[in-house]
Backbone as a ProteinNet text record, in pm:
[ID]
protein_1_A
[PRIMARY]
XXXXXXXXXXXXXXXXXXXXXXXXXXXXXXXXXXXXXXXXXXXXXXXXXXXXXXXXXXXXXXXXXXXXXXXXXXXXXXXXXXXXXXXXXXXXXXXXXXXXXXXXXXXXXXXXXXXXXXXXXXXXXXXXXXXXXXXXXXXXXXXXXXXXXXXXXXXXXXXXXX
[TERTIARY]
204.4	338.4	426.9	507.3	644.9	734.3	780.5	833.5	971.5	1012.1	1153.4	1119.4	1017.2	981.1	998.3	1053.8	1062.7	989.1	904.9	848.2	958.8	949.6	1007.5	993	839.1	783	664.1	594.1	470.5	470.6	326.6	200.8	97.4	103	-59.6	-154.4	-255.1	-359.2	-385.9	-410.6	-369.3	-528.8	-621.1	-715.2	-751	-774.2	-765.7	-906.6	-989.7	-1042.8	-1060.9	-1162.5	-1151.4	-1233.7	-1182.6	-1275.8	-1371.5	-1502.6	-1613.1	-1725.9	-1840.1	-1990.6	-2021.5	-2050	-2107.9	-2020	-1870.5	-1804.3	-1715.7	-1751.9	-1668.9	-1521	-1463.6	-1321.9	-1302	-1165	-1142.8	-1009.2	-998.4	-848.6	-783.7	-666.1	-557.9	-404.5	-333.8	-158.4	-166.8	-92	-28.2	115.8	171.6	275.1	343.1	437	558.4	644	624.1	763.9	844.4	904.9	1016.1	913.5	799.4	717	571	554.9	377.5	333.2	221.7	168	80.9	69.9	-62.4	-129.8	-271.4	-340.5	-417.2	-395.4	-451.9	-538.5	-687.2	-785.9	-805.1	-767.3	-846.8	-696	-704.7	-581.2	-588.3	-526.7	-518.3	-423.7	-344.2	-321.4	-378.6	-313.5	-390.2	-363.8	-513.3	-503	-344.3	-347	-221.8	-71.9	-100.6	12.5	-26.8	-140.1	-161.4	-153.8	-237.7	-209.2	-112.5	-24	132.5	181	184.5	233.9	209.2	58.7	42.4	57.4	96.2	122.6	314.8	357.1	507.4	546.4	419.8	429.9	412	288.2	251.4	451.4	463.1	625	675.2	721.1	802.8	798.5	665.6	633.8	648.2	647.1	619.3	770.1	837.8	1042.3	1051.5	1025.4	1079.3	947.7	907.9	769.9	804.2	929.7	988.7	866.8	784	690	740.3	869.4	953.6	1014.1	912.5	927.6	892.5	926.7	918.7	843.2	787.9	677.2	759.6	786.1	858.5	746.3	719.5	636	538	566	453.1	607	588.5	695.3	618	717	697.4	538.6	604.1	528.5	391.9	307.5	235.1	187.1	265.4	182.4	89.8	198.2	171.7	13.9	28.2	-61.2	-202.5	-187.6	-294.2	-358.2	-273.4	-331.8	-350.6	-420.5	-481.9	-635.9	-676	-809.2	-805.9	-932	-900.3	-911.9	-1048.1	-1046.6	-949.6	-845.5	-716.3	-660.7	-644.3	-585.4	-383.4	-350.2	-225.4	-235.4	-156.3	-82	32	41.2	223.7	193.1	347.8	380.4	341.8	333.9	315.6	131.5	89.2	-60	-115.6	-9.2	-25.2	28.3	-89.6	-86.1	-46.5	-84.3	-65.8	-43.3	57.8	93.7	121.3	49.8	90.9	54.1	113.7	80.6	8.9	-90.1	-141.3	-169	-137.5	-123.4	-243.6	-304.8	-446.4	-391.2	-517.1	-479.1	-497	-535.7	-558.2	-471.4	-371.4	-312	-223.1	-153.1	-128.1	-203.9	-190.3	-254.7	-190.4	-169.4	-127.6	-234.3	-230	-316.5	-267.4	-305.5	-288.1	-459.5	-387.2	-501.8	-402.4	-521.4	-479	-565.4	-484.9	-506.3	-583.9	-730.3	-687.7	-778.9	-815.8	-829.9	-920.2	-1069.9	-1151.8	-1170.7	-1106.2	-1086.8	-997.4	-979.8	-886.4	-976.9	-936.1	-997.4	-866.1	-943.4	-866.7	-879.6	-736.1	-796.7	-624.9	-709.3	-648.5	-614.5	-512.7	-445.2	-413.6	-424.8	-380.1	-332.3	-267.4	-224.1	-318.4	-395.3	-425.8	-360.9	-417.4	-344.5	-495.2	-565.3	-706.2	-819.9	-913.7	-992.1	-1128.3	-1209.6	-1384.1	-1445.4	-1485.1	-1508.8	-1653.9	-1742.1	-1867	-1933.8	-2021	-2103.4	-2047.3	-1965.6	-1869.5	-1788	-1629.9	-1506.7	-1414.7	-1435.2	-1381.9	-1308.8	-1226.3	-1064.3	-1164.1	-1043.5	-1053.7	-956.3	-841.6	-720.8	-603.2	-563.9	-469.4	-317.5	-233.5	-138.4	-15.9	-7.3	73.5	255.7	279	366.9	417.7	560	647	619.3	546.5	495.9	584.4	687.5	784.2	868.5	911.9	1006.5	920.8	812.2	725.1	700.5	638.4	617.4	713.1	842.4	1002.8	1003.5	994.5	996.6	922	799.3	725.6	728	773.4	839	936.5	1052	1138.1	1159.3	1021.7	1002.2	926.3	788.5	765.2	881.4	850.2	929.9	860.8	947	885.2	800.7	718.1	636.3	576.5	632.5	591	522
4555.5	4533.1	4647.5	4556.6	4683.5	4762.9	4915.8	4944.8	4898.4	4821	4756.2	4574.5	4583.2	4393	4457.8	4338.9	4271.7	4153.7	4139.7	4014.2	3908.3	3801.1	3659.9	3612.2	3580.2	3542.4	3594.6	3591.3	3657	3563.6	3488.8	3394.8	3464.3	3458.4	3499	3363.5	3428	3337.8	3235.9	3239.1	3125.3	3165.4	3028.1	3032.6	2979.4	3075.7	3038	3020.7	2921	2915.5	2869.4	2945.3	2928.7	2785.5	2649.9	2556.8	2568.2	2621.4	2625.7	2650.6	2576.1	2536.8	2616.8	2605.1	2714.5	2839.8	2812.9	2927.9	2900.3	3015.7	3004.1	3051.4	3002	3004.1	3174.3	3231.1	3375.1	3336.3	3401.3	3458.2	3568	3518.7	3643.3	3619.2	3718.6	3686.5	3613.7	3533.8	3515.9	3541.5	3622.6	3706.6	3614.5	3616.8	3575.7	3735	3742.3	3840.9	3793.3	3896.4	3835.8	3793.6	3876.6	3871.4	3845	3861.7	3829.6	3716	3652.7	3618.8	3674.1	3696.4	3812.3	3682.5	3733.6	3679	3808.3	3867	4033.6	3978.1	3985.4	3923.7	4076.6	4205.3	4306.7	4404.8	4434.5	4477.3	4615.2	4758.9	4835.8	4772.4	4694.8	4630.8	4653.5	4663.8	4678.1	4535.1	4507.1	4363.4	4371.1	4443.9	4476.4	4388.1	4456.6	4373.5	4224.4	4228.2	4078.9	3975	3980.6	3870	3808.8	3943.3	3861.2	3813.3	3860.2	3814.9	3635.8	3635.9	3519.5	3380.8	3474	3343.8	3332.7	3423.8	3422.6	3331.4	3297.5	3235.4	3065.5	3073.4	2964.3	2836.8	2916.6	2890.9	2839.6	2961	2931.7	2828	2795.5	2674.5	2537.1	2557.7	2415.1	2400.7	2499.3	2435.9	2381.8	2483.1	2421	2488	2354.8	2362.9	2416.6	2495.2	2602	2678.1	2727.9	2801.1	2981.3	2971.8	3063.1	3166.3	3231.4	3330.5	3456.4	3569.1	3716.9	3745.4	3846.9	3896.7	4022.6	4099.9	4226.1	4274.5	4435.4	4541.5	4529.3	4432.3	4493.2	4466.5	4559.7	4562.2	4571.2	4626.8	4623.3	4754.1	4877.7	4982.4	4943.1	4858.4	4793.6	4704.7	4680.4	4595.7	4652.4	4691.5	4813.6	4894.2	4935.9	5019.7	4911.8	4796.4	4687.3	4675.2	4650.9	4577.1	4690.8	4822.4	4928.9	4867.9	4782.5	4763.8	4604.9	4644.1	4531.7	4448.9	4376.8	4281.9	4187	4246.4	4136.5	4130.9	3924.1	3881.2	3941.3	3972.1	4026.4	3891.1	3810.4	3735.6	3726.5	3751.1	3709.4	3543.5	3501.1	3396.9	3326.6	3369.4	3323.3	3251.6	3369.5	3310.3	3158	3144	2997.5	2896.2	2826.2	2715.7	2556.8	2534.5	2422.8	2476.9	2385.9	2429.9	2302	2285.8	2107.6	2158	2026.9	2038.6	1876.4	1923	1764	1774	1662.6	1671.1	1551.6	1658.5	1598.6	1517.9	1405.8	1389.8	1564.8	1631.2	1761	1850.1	1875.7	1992.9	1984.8	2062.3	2107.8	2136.5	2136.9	2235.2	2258.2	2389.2	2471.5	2486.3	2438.3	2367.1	2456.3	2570.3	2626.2	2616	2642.4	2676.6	2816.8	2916.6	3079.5	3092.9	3096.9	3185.8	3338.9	3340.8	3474.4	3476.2	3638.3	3668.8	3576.4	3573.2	3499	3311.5	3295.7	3142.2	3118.5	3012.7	2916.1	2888	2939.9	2927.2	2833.1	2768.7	2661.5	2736.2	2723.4	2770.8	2701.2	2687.4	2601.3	2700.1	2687.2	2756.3	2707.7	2658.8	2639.2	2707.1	2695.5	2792.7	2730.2	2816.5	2765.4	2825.6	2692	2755.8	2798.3	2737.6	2768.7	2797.1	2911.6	2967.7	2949.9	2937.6	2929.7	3046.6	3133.4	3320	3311	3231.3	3248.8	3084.2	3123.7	3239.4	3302.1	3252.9	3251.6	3250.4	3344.2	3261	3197.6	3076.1	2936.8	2894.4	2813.9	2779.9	2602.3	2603.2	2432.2	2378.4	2422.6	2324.8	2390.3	2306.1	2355.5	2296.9	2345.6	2335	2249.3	2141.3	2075.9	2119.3	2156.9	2280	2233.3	2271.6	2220.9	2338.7	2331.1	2394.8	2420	2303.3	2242.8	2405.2	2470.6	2581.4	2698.2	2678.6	2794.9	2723.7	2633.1	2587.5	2624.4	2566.3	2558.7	2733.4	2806.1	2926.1	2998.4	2914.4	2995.9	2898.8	2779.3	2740.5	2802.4	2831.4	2926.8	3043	3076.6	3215.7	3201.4	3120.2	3139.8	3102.6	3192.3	3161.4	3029.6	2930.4	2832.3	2861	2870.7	2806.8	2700.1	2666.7	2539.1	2553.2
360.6	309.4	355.6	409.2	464	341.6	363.9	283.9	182.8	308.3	332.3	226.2	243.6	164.7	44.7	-38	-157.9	-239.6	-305.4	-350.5	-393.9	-377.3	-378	-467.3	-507.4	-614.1	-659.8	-796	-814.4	-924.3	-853.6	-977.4	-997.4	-1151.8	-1201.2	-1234.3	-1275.7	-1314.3	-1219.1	-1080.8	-962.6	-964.1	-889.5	-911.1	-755.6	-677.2	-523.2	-489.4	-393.4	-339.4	-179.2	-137.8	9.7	43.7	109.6	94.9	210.8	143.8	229.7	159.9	172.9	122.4	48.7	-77	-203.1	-221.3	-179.2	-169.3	-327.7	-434.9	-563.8	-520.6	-640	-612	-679.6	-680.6	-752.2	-871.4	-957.7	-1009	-962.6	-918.9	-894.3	-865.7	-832.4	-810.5	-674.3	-670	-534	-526.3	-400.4	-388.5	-287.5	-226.4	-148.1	-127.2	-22.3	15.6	151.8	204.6	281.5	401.8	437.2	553.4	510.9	466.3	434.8	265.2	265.3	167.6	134.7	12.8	-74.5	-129.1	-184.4	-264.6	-314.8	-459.1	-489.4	-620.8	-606.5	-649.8	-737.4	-693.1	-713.8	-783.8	-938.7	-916.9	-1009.9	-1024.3	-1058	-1254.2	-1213.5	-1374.9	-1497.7	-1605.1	-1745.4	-1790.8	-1883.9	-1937.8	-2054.4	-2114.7	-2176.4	-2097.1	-1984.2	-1913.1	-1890.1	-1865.4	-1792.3	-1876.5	-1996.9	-2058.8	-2152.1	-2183.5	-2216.6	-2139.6	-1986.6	-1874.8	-1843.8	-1871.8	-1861.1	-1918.6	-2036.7	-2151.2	-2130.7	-2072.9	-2065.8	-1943.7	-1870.4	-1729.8	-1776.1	-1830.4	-1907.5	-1945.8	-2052.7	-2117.8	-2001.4	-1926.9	-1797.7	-1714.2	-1680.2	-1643.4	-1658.5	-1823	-1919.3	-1951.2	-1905.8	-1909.9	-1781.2	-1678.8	-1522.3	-1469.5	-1395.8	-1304.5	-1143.2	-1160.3	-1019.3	-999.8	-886	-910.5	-835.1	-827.3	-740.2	-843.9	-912.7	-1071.7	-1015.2	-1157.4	-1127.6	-1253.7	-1226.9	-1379.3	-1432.2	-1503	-1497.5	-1579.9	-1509.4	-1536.2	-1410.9	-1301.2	-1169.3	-1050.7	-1009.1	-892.6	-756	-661.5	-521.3	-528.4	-557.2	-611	-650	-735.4	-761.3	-687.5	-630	-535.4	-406	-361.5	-228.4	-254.3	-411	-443.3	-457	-479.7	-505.1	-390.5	-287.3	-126.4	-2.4	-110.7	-43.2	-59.6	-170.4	-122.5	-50.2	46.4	175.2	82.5	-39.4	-84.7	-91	-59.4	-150.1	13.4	-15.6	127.1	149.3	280.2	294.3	424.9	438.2	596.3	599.5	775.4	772.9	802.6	759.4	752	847.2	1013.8	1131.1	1126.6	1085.8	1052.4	974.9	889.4	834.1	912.4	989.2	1074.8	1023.8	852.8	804.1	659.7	560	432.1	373.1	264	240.5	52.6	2.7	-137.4	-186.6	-297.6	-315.2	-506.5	-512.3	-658.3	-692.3	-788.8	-832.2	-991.2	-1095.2	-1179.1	-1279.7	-1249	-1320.6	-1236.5	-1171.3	-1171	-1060.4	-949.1	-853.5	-758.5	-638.3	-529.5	-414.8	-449.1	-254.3	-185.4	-69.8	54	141.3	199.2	313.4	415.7	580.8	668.6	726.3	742.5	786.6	908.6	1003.7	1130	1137.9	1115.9	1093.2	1288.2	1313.2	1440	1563.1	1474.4	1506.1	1467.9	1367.5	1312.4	1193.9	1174.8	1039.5	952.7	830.9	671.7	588.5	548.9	438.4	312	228.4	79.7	-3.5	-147	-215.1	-308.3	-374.7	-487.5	-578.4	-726.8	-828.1	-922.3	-1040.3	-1127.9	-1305.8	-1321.1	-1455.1	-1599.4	-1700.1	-1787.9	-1889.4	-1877.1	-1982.3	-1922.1	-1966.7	-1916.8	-2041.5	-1976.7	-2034.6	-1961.3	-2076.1	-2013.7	-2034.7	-2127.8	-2123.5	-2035.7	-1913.1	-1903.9	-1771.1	-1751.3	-1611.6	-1613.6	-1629.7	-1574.6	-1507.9	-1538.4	-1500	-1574.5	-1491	-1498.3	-1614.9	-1714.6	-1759.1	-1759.9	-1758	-1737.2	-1647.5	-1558.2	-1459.5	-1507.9	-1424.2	-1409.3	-1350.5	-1365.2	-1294.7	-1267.5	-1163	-1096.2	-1003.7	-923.9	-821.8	-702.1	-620.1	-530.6	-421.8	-382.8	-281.4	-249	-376.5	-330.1	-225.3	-247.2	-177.7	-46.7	-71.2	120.4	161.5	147.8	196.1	211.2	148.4	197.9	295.6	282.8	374.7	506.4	481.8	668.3	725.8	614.5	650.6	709.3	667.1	759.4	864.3	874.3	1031.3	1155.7	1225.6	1386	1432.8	1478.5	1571.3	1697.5	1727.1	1866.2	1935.2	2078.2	2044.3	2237.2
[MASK]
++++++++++++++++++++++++++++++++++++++++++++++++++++++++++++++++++++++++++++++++++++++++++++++++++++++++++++++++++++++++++++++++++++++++++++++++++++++++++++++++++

């Protein structure tokens, strides 16, 4: 992340998985800035913050299913400081080769494929709202959400090549 970027938007509780054979899915933010997409699985955060956060997202949602929101108490600063460990995915926009949305009877889904050096990884994103912590945590109820403002942004930013 450039010093100069700004986040766009920031989702919590997004429950991303990469689609590939016995591969579990994670919880974490997904970010939007002017140049790159985050996905920060790994975060320096206090639960303190997080889970009012999440229930304030929750609300937000269940008025207008815009998924193009701000959290206040994690800024740019926070972030920057998050996506020092590699764990957590950073791409520019150019890297996303395909971006589609598909709406399940249970929830939303952001559908990206990522370019990365050696090959294209598919991974799906949802936003949940209920979690089952024993013996594993796993997502039980998702989110049904307007995804449309984020693609649209993030076509917006890749450069055409053709």
């Amino acid at each position: 992340m450039d010093l100069d970027e700004r986040i766009q938007t920031h989702l919590l509780s997004v429950w991303g998985e990469e689609k590939k054979f016995l591969k579990r899915g994670v919880e974490g933010m997904l970010f939007l800035t002017e140049r790159h997409l985050m996905f920060v699985t790994k975060t320096l955060s206090k639960y303190k913050w997080w889970d009012p956060a999440t229930l304030r997202q929750i609300k937000t949602l269940h008025k207008s299913k815009n998924t193009m929101i701000h959290h206040d108490g994690y800024g740019n600063e926070e972030l920057r400081r998050d996506l020092e460990n590699k764990k957590n995915m950073e791409v520019s926009y150019d890297q996303v080769s395909k971006v589609d949305i598909e709406e399940k009877p249970w929830g939303s889904v952001l559908k990206l494929e990522i370019n990365f050096e050696d090959k294209t990884k598919k991974y799906h994103f949802s936003i949940v709202e209920g979690w089952v912590k024993y013996p594993l945590k796993d997502p039980v109820k998702f989110m049904k959400v307007d995804w449309t403002p984020v693609v649209d942004y993030i076509k917006s930013k890749q450069k055409i090549t053709e």
